[in-house]
C-alpha positions as CSV (number, residue, x, y, z in Angstrom):
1,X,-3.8,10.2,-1.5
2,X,-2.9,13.7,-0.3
3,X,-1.8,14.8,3.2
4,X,-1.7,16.7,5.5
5,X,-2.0,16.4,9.7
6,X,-4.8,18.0,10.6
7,X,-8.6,17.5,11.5
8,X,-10.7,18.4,14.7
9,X,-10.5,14.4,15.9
10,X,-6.8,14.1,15.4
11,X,-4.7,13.1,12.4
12,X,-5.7,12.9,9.6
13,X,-5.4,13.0,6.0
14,X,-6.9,15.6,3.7
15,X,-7.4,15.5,-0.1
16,X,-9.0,18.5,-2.1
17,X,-12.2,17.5,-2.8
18,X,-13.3,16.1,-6.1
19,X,-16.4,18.4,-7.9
20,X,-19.5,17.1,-5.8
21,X,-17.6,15.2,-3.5
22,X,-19.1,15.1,0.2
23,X,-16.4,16.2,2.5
24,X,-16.3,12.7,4.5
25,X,-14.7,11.6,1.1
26,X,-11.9,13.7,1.4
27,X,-10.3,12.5,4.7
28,X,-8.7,9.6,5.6
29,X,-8.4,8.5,9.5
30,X,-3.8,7.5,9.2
31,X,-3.7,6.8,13.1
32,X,-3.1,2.9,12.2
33,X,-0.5,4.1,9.4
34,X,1.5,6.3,12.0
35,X,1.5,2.9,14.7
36,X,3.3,1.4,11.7
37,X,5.4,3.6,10.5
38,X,6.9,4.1,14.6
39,X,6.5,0.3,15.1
40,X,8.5,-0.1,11.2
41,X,11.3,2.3,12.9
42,X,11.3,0.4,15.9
43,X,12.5,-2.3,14.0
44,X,14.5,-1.0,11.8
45,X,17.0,-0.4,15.1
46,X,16.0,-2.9,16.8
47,X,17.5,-4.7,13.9
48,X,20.5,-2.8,14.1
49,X,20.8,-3.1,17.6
50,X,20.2,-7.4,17.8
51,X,21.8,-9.8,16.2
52,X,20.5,-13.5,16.0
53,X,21.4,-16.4,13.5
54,X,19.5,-17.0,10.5
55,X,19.3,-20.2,8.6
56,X,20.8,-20.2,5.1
57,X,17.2,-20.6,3.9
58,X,15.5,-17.6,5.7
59,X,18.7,-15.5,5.0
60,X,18.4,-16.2,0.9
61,X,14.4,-15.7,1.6
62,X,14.7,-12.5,3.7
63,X,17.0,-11.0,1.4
64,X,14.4,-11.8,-1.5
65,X,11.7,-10.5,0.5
66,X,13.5,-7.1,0.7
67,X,13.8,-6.7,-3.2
68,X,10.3,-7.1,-3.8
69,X,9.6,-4.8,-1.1
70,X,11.7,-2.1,-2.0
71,X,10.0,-2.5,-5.6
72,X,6.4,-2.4,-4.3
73,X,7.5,0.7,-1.8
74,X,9.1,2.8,-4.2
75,X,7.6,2.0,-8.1
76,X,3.7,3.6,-6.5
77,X,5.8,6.7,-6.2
78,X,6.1,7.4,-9.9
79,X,2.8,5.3,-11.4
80,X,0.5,7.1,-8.8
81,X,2.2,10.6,-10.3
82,X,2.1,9.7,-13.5
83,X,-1.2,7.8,-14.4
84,X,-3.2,9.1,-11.3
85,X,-4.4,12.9,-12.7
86,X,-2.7,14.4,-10.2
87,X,-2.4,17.9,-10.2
88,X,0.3,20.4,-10.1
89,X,1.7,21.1,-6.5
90,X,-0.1,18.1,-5.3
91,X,1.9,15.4,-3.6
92,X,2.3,12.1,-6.3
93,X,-0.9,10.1,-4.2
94,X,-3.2,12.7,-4.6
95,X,-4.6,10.5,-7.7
96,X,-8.5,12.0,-8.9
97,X,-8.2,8.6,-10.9
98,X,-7.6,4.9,-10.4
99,X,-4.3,3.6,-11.3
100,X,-4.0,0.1,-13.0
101,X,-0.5,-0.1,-13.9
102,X,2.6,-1.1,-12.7
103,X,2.4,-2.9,-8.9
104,X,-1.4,-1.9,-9.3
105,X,-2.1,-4.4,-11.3
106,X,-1.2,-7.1,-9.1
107,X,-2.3,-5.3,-5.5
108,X,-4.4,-2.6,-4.5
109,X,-2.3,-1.6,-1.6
110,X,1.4,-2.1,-3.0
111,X,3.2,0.3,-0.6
112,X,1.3,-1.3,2.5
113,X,2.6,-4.8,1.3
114,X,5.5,-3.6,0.7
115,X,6.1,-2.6,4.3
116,X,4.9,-5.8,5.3
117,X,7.0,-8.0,3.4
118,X,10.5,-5.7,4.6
119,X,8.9,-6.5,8.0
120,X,8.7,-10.1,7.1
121,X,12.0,-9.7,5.1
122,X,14.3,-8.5,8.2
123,X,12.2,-10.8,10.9
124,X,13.5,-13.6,8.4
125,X,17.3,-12.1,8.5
126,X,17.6,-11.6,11.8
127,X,14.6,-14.0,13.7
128,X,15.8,-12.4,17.5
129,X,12.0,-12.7,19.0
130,X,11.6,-8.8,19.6
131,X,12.4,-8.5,15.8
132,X,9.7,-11.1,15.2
133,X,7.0,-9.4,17.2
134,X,7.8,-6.0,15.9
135,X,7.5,-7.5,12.7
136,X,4.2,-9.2,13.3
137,X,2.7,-6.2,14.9
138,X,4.2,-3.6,12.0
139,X,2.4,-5.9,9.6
140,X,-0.9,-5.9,11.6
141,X,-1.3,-2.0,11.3
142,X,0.0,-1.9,8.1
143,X,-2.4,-4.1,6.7
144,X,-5.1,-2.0,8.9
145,X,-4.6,1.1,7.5
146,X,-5.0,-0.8,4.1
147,X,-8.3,-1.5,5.2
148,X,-9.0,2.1,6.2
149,X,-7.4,3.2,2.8
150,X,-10.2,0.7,1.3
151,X,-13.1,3.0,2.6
152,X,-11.3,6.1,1.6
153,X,-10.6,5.2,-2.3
154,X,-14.1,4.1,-2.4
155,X,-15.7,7.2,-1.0
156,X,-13.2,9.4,-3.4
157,X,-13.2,7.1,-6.6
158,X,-16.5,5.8,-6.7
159,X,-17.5,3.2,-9.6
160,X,-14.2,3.3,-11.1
161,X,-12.5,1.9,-7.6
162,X,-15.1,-0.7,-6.9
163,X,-14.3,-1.9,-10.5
164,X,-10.8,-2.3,-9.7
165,X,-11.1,-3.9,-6.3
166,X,-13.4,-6.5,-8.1
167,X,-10.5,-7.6,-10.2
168,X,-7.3,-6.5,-8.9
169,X,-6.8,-8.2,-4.7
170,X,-5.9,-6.2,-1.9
171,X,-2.8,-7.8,-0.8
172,X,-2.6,-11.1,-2.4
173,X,0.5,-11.1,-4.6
174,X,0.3,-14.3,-5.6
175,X,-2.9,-14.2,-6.9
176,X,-2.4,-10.9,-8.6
177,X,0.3,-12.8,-10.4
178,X,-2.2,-16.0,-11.1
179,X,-4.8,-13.3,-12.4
180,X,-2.3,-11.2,-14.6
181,X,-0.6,-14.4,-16.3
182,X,-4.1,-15.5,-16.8
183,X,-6.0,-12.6,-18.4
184,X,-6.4,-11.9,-22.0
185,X,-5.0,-8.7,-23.4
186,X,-7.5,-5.5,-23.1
187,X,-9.8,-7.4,-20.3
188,X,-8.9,-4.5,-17.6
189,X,-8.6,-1.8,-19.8
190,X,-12.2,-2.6,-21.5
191,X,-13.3,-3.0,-17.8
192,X,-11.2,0.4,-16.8
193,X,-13.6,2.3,-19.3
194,X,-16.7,1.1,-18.5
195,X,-16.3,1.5,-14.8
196,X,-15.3,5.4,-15.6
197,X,-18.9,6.2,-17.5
């Protein structure tokens, strides 16, 4: 959603308000997102910095958990901008609508797991226990902040949201994947429009 850093209790992010829309509906409390984002740069050097051996096995699995996050970290960037009504000189997650496509219609939160799993990913390449612990605790506020973003997109998306968290998990890839390969054609999009009326 939009941002900026500013509010009278300390970051936080603002979004222009939808038509109607009570002003507790347009912020967002980030204070969990900026713990992960330092603790996320903590270990990328820390990474840098320490080197431990891997087994063969965590190496090929790190390595696969890094192309999945990269895709779930960057792909949001252009769905939320392109299917998410945003308007002009808005930033691409200042969405007034609820995006179903792409990594959203596996997980609600794709960037945030995406973080996670390139946490995961480099704790598996390089297992040094500070690695591991920054890993762990990146993840925890990551996943957090998720939760906070949970509050946020209902308050700001009404209906339309708490249609799509019915269907669509928070952070479960695997059954976002069970629930995609399993679906008929049409099921979300019929579900998409009646949510919106």
């Amino acid at each position: 959603m939009n941002g900026k850093n500013t509010g009278p209790r300390g970051p936080e992010r603002q979004m222009k308000e939808p038509p109607g829309a009570p002003e507790s509906a347009a912020k967002r409390p980030m204070i969990p997102d900026l713990v992960a984002s330092v603790l996320m740069v903590a270990l990328l050097v820390a990474s840098a910095l320490i080197d431990a051996p891997s087994l063969p096995i965590a190496t090929a699995a790190g390595v696969a958990l890094l192309v999945i996050a990269i895709y779930l970290v960057v792909s949001p960037l252009f769905f939320l901008a392109r299917h998410g009504d945003v308007r002009d000189g808005d930033p691409f997650y200042g969405t007034r609508e609820v995006v179903t496509s792409g990594p959203y219609r596996l997980v609600r939160h794709p960037q945030y797991l995406g973080y996670c799993l390139l946490a995961v990913g480099l704790a598996m390449l390089n297992p040094a226990p500070l690695i591991v612990a920054l890993a762990l605790a990146t993840s925890v506020f990551f996943y957090i902040q998720s939760v906070h973003e949970e509050r946020f997109c209902r308050q700001h998306l009404g209906r339309a949201y708490e249609s799509y968290a019915e269907r669509v998990p928070r952070f479960n890839l695997a059954a976002g994947l069970i629930r995609l390969i399993t679906s008929r054609p049409g099921d979300s999009q019929e579900r998409d429009a009646s949510a919106g009326t």
